[in-house]
SEROLUM-678961 format. One record per atom (N, C-alpha, C): residue number from 0; residue in one letter; atom name; y negated, z negated, x negated. Coordinates in steps of 0.2 Angstrom, whole numbers. Each point is the difference from the previous one (the first is absolute). Layout:
% SEROLUM-678961
+-----+---------+-------+-------+-------+-------+
! num ! residuo ! atomo !    c2 !    c3 !    c1 !
+-----+---------+-------+-------+-------+-------+
! NUM !       A !    CA !     Y !     Z !     X !
...
+-----+---------+-------+-------+-------+-------+
This chain:
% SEROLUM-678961
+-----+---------+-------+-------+-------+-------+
! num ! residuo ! atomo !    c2 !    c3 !    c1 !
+-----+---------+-------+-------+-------+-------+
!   0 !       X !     N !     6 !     0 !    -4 !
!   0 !       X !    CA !    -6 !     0 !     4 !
!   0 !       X !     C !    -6 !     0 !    -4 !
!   1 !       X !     N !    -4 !     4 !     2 !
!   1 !       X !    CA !    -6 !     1 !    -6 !
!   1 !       X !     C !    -5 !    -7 !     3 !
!   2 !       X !     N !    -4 !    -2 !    -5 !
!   2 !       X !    CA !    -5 !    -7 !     0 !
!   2 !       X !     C !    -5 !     4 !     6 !
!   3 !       X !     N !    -1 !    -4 !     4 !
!   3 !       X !    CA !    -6 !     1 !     4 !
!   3 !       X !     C !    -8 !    -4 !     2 !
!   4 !       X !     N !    -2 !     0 !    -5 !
!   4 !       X !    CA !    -7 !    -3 !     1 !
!   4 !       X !     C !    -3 !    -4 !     7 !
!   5 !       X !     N !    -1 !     4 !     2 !
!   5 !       X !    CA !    -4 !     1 !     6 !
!   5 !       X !     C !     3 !     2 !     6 !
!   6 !       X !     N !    -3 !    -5 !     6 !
!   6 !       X !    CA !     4 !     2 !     6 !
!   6 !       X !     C !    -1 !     8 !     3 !
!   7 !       X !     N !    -3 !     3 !    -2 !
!   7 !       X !    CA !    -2 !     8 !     3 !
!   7 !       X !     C !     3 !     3 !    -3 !
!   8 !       X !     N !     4 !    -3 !    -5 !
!   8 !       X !    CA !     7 !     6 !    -3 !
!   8 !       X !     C !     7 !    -1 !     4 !
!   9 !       X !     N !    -1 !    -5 !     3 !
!   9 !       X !    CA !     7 !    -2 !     4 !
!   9 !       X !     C !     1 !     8 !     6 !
!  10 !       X !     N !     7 !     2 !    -1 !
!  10 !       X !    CA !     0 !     5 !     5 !
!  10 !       X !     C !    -2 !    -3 !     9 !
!  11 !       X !     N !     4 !    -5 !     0 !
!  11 !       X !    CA !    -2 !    -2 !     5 !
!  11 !       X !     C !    -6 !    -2 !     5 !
!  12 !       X !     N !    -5 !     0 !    -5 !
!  12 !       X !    CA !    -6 !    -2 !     0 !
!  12 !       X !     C !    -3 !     4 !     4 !
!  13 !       X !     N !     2 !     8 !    -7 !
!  13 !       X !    CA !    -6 !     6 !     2 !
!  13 !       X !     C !     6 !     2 !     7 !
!  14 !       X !     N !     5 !     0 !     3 !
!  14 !       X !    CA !     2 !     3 !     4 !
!  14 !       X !     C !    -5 !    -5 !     6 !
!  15 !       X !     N !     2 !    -6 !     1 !
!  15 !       X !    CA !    -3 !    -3 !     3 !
!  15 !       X !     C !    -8 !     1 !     4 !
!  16 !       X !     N !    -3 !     0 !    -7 !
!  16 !       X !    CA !    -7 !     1 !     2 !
!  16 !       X !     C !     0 !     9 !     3 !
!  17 !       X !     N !     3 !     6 !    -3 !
!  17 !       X !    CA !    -2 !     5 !     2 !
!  17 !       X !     C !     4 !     1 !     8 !
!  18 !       X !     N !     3 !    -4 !     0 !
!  18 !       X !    CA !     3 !     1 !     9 !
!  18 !       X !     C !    -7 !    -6 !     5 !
!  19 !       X !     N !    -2 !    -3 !    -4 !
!  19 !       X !    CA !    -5 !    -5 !     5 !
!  19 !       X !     C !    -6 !     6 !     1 !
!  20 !       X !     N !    -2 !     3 !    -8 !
!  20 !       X !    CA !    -4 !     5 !     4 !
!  20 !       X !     C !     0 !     7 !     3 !
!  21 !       X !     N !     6 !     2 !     0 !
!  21 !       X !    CA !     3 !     3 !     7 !
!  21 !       X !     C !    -1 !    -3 !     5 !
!  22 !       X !     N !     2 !    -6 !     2 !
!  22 !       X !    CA !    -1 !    -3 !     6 !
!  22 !       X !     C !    -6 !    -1 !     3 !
!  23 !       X !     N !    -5 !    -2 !    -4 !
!  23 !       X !    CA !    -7 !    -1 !     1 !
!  23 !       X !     C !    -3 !     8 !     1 !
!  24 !       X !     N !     0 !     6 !    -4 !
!  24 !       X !    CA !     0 !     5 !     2 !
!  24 !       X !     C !     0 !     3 !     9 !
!  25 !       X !     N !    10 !    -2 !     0 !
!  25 !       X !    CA !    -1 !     4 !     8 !
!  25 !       X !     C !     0 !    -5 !     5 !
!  26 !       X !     N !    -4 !    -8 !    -1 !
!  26 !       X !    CA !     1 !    -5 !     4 !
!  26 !       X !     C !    -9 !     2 !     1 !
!  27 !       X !     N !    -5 !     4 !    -1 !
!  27 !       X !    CA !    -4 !     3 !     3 !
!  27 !       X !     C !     0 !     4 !     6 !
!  28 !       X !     N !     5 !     2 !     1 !
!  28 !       X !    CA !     4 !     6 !     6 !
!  28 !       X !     C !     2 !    -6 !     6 !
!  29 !       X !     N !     0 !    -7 !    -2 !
!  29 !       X !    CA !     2 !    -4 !     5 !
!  29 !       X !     C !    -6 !    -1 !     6 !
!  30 !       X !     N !     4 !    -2 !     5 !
!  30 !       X !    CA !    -7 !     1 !     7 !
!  30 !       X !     C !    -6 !    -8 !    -3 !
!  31 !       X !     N !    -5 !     2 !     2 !
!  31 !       X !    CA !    -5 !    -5 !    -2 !
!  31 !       X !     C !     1 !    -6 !     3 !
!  32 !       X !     N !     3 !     0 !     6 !
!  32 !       X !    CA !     3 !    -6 !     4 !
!  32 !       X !     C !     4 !    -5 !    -6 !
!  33 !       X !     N !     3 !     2 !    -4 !
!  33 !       X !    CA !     4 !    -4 !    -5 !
!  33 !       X !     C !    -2 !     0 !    -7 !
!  34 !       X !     N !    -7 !     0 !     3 !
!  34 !       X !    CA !    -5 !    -2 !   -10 !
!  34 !       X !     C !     2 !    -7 !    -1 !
!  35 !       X !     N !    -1 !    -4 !     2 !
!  35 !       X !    CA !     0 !    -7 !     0 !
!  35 !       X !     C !     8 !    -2 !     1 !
!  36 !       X !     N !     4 !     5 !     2 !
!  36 !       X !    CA !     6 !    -5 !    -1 !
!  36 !       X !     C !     5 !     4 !    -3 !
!  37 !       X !     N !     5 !     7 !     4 !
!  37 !       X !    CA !     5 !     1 !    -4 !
!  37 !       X !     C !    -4 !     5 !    -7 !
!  38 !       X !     N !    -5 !     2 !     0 !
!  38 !       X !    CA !    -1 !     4 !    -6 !
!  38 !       X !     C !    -2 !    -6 !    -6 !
!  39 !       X !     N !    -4 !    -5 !     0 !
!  39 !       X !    CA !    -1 !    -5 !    -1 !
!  39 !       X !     C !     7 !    -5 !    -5 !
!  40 !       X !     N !     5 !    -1 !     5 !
!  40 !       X !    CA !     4 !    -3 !    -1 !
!  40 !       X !     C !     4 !     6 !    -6 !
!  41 !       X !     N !     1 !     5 !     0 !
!  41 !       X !    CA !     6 !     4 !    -4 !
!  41 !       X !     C !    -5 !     4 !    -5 !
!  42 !       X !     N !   -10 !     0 !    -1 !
!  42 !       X !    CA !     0 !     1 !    -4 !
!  42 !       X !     C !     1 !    -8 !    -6 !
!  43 !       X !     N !    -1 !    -5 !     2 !
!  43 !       X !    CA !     1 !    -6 !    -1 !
!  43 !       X !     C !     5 !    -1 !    -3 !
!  44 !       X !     N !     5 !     0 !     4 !
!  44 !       X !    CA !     7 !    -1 !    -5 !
!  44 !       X !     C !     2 !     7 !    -5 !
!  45 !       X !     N !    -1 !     4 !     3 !
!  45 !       X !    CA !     1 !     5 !    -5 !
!  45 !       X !     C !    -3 !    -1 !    -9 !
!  46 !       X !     N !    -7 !    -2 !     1 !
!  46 !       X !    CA !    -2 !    -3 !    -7 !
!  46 !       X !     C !     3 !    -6 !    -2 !
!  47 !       X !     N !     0 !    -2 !     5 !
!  47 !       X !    CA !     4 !    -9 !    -3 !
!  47 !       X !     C !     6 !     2 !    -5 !
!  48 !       X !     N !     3 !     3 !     2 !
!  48 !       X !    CA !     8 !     5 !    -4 !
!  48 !       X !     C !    -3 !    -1 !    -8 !
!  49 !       X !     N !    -3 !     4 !    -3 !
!  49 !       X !    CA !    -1 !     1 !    -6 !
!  49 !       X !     C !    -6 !    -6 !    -4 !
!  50 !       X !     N !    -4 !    -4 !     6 !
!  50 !       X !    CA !    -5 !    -6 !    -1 !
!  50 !       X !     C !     6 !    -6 !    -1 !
!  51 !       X !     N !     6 !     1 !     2 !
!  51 !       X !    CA !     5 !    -6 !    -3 !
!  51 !       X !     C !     4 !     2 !    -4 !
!  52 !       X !     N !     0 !     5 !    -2 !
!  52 !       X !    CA !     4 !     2 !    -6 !
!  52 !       X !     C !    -5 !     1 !    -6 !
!  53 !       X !     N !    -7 !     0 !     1 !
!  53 !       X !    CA !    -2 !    -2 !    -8 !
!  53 !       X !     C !    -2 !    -8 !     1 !
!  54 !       X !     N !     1 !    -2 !     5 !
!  54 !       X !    CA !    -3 !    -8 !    -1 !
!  54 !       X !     C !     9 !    -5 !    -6 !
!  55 !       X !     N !     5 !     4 !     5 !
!  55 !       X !    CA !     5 !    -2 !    -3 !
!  55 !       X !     C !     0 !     2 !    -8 !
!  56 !       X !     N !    -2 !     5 !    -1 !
!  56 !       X !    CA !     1 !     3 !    -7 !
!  56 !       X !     C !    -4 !    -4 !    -7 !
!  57 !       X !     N !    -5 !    -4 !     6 !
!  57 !       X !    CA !    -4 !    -6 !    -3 !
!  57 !       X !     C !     3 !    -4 !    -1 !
!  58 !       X !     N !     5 !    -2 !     4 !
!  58 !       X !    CA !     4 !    -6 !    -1 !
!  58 !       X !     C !     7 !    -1 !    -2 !
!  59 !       X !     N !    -1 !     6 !    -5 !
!  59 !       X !    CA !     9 !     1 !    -1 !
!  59 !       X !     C !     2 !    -5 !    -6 !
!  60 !       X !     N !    -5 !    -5 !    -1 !
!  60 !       X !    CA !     3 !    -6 !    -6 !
!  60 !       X !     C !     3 !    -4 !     3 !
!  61 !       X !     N !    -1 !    -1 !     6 !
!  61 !       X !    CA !     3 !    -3 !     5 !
!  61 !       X !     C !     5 !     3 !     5 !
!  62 !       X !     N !     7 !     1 !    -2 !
!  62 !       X !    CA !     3 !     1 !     6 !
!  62 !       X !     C !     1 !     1 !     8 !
!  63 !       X !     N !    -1 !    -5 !    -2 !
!  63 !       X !    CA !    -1 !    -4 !    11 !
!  63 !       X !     C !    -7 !     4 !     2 !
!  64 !       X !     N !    -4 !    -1 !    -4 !
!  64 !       X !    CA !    -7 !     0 !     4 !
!  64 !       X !     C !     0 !    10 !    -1 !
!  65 !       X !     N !     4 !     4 !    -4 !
!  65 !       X !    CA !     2 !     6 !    -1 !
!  65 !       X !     C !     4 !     2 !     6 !
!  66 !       X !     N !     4 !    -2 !     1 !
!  66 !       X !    CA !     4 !     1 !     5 !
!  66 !       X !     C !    -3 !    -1 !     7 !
!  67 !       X !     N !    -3 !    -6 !     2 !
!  67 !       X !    CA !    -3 !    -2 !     4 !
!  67 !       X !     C !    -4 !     7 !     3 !
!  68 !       X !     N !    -6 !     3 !    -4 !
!  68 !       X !    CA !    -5 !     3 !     0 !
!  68 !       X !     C !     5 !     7 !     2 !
!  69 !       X !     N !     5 !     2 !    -2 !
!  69 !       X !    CA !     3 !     7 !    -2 !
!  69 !       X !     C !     5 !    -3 !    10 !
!  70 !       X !     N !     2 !    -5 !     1 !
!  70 !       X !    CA !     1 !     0 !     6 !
!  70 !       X !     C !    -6 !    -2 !     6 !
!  71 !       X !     N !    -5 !     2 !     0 !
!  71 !       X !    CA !    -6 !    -1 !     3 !
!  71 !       X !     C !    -1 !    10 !     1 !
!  72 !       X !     N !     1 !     1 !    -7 !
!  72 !       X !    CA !     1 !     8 !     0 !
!  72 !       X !     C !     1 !     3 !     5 !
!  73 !       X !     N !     8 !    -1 !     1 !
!  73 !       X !    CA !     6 !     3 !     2 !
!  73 !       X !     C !    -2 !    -1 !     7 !
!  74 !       X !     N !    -2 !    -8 !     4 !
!  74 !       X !    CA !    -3 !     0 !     6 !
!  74 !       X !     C !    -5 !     4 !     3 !
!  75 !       X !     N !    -4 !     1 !    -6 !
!  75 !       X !    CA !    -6 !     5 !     5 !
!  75 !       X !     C !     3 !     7 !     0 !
!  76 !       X !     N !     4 !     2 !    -6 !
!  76 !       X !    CA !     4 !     7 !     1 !
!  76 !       X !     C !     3 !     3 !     7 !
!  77 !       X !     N !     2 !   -10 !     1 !
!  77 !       X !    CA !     5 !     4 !     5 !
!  77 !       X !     C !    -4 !    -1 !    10 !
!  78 !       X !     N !    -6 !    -4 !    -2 !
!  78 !       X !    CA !    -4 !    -1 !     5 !
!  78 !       X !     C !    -5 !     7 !     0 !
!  79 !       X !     N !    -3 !     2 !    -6 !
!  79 !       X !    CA !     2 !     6 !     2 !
!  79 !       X !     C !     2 !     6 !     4 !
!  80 !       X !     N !     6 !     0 !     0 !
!  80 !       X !    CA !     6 !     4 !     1 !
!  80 !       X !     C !    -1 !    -2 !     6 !
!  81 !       X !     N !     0 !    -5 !     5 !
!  81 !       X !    CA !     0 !    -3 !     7 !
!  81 !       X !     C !    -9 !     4 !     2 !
!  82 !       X !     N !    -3 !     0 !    -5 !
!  82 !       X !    CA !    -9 !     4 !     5 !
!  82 !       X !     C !     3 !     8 !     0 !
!  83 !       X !     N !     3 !     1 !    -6 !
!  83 !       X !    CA !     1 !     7 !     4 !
!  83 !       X !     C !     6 !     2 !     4 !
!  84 !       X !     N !     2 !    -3 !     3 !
!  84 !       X !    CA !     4 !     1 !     2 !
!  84 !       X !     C !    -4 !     0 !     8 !
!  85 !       X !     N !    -2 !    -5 !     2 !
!  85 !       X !    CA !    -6 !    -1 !     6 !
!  85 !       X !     C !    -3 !     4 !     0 !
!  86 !       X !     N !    -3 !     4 !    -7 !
!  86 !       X !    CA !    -4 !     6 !    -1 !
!  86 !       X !     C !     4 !     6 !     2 !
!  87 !       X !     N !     5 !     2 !    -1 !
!  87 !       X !    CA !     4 !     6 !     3 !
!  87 !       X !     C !     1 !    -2 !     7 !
!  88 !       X !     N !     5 !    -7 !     4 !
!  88 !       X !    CA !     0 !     1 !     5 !
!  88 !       X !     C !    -7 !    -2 !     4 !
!  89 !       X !     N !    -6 !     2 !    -1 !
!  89 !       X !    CA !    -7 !     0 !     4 !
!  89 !       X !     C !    -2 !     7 !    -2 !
!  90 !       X !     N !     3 !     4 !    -4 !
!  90 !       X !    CA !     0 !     6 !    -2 !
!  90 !       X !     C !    -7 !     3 !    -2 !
!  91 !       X !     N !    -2 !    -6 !    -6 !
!  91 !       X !    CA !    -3 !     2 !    -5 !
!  91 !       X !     C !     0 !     4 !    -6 !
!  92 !       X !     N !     8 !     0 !    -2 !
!  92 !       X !    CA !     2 !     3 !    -6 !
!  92 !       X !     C !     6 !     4 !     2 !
!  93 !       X !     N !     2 !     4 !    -1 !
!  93 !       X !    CA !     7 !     3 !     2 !
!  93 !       X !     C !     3 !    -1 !     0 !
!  94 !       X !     N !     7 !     2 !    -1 !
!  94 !       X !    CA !     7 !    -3 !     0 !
!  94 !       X !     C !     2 !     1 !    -8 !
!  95 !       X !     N !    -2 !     7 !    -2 !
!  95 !       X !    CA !     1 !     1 !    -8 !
!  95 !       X !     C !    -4 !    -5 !    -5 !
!  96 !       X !     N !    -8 !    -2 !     3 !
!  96 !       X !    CA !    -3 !    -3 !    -5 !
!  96 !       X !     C !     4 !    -6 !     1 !
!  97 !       X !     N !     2 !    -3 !     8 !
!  97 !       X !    CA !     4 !    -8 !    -3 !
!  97 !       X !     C !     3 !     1 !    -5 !
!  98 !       X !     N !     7 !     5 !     1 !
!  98 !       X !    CA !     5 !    -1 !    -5 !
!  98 !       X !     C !     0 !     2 !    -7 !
!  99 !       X !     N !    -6 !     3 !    -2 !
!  99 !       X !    CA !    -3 !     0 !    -8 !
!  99 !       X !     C !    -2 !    -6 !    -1 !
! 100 !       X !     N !    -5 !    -3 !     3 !
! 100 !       X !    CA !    -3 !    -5 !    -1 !
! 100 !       X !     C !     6 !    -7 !     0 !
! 101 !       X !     N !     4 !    -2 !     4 !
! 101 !       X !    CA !     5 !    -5 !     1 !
! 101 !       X !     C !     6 !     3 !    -6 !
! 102 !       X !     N !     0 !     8 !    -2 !
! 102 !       X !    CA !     4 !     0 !    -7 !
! 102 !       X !     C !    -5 !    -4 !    -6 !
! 103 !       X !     N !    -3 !     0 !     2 !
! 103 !       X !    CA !    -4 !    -2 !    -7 !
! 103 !       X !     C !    -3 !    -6 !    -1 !
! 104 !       X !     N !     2 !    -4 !     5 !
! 104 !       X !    CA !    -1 !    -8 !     0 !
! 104 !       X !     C !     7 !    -1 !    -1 !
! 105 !       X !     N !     7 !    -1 !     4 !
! 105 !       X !    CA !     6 !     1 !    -2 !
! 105 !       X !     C !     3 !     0 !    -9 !
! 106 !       X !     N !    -4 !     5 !    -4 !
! 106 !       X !    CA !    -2 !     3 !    -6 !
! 106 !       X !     C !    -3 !    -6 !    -3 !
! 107 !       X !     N !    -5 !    -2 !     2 !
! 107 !       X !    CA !    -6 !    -6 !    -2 !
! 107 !       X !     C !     3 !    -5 !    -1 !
! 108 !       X !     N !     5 !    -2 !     5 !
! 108 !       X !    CA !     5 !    -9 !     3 !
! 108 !       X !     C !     4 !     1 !    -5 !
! 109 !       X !     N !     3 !     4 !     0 !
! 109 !       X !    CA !     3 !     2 !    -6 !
! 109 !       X !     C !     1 !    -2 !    -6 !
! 110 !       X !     N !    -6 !     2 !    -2 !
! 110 !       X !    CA !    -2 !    -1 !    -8 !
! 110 !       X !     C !    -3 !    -8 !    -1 !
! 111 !       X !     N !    -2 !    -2 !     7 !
! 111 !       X !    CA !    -1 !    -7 !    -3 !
! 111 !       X !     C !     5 !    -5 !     1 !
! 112 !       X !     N !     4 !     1 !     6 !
! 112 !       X !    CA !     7 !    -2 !     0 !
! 112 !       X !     C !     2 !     1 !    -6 !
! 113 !       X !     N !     1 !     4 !    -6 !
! 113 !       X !    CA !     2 !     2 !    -5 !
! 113 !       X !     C !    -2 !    -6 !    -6 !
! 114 !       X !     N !    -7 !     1 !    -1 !
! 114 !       X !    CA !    -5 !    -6 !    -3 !
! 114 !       X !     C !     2 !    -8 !     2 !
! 115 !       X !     N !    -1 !    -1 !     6 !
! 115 !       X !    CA !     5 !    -5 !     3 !
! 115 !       X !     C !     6 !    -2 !    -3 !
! 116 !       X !     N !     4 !     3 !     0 !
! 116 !       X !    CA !     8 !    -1 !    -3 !
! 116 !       X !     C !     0 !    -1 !    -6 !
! 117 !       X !     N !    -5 !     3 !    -4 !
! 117 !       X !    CA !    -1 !     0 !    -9 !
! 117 !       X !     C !    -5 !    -2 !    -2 !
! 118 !       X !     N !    -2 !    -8 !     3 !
! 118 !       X !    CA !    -6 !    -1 !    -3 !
! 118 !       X !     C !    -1 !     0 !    -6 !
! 119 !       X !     N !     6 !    -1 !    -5 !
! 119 !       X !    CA !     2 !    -1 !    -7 !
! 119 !       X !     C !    -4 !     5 !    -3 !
! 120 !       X !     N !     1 !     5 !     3 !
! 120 !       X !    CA !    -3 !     6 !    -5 !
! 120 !       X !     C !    -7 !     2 !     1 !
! 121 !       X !     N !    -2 !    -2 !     5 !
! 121 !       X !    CA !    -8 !    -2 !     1 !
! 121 !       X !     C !    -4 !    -5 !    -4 !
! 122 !       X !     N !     2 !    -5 !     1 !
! 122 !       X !    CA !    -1 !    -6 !    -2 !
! 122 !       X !     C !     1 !    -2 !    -7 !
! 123 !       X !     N !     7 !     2 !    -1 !
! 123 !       X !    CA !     1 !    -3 !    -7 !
! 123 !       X !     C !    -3 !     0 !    -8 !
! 124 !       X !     N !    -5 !    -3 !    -2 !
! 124 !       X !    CA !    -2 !     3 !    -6 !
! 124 !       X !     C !    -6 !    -4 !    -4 !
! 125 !       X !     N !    -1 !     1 !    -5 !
! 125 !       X !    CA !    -1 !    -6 !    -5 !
! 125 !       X !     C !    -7 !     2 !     0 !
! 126 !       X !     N !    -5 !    -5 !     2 !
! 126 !       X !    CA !    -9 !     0 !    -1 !
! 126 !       X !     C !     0 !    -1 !    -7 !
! 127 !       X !     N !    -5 !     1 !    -3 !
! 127 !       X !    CA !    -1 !    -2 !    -6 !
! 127 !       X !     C !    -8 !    -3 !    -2 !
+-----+---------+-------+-------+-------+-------+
């Protein structure tokens, strides 16, 4: 595994953050009646995704509080996944954009599930 500085080189990261600005994107197209709540809530979480994956990547000296954050992740990933779904059947987004956008969270769970199960490799390694 190559050394990773910085949490913007985490592939999870950049997937992340570029599906949240897809979503903020075609969450314009949403009826104005839902400024304030379902566009609101799923631009919301959708940044949350990649805003607790670098807060976690701040706290990879610490395990728990790594995993903690990398599982705050995962919830908003998949709370996410629940706005578009309400978003397709109110039929804001079509049926093809759910299922790109729900491969690509699916994708996302994924890899932090991943990070999760090996916090060793994240975490483990000598300050000096």
């Amino acid at each position: 595994m190559a050394i990773i500085k910085y949490h913007t080189e985490l592939k999870v990261y950049q997937k992340s953050f570029d599906v949240a600005m897809e979503i903020f994107k075609i969450s314009f197209k949403f009826p104005i009646e839902e400024k304030y709540s379902l566009t609101d809530q799923i631009r919301r979480s959708s940044r949350s995704v990649s805003a607790n994956i670098s807060e976690s990547w701040g706290k990879r000296r610490y395990p728990k509080s790594f995993v903690s954050k990398l599982t705050d992740a995962e919830g908003e990933a998949r709370e996410t996944q629940t706005w578009l779904e309400y978003s397709f059947h109110c039929n804001y987004i079509t049926e093809e954009q759910f299922r790109i956008f729900n491969e690509k969270y699916n994708e996302i769970i994924a890899m932090i599930i991943y990070m999760i199960n090996n916090v060793e490799k994240w975490t483990n390694f000598t300050s000096k």
